[in-house]
C-alpha positions in Angstrom: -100.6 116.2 59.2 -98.1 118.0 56.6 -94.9 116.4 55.6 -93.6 119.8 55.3 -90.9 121.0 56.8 -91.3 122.9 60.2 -88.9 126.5 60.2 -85.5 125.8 62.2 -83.6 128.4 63.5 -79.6 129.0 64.7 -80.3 128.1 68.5 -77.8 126.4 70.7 -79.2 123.1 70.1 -78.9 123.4 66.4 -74.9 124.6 66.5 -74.5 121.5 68.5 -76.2 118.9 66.5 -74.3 120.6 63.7 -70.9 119.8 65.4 -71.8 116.6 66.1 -72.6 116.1 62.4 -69.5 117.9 61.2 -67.5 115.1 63.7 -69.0 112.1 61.4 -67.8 113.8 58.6 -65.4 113.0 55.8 -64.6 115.2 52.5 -64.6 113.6 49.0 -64.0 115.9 46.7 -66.0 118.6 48.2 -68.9 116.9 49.8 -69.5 116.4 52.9 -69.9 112.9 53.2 -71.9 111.8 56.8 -71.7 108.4 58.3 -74.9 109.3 60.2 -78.0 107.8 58.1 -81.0 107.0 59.5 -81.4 103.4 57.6 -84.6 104.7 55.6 -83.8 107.4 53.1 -80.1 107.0 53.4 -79.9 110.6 54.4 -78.3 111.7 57.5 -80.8 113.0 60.3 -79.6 113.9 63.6 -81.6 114.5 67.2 -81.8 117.7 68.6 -82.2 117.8 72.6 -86.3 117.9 73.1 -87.2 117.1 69.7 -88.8 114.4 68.7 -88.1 113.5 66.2 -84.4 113.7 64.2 -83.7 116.0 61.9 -81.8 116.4 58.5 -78.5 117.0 58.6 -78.0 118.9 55.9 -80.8 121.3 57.2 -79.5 121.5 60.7 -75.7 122.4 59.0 -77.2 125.1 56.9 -79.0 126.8 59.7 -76.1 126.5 61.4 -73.4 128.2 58.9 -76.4 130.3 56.9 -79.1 131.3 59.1 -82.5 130.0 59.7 -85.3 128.3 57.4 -88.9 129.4 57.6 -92.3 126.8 57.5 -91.8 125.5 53.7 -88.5 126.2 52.9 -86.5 123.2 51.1 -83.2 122.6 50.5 -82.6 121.2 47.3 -78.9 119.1 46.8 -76.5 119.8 43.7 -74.1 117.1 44.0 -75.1 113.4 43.6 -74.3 112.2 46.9 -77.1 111.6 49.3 -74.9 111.7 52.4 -73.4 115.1 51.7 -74.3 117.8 54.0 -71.8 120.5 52.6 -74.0 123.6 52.5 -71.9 125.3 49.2 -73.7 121.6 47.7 -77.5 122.9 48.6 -79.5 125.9 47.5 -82.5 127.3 49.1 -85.9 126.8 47.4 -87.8 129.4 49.3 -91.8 128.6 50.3 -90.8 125.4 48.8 -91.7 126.1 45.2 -88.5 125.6 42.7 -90.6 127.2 39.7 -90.7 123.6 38.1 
């Protein structure tokens, strides 16, 4: 089974797990800073109704505000703070290779 990341796409379950998100939310100079971690990681993941599993945060709030993410596609984060899920703090690696 693949760790990768399964496509997510702007559907009415994602704009409301990104509300949600965007209600546990507090701004720190910029980021995004969400009270919502999942205890592991320290990243924030939220549920979507029928899924089984949560999902990141950040990714859900991107698809939200930017449009869907394809099967492979990462997001990598620009600020230091692993709680932010401010999408102007993320850029899109595409297939999920950053050319490193």
């Amino acid at each position: 089974m693949s760790n990768e990341p399964k496509s997510l796409t702007q559907t009415p379950d994602v704009f409301d797990a990104a509300r949600r998100v965007l209600a546990r939310t507090t701004d720190e100079d910029g980021c995004l800073l969400c009270d919502m971690t999942d205890g592991g990681t320290g990243r924030p993941r939220v549920n979507l109704r029928g899924s089984t599993r949560p999902h990141m945060a950040a990714r859900v709030v991107w698809v939200a505000e930017r449009g869907p993410l394809v099967q492979g596609d990462r997001l990598r984060r620009l600020c230091a703070n692993l709680t932010c899920v401010n999408p102007a703090h993320y850029v899109l690696i595409v297939g999920g290779s950053d050319g490193a």
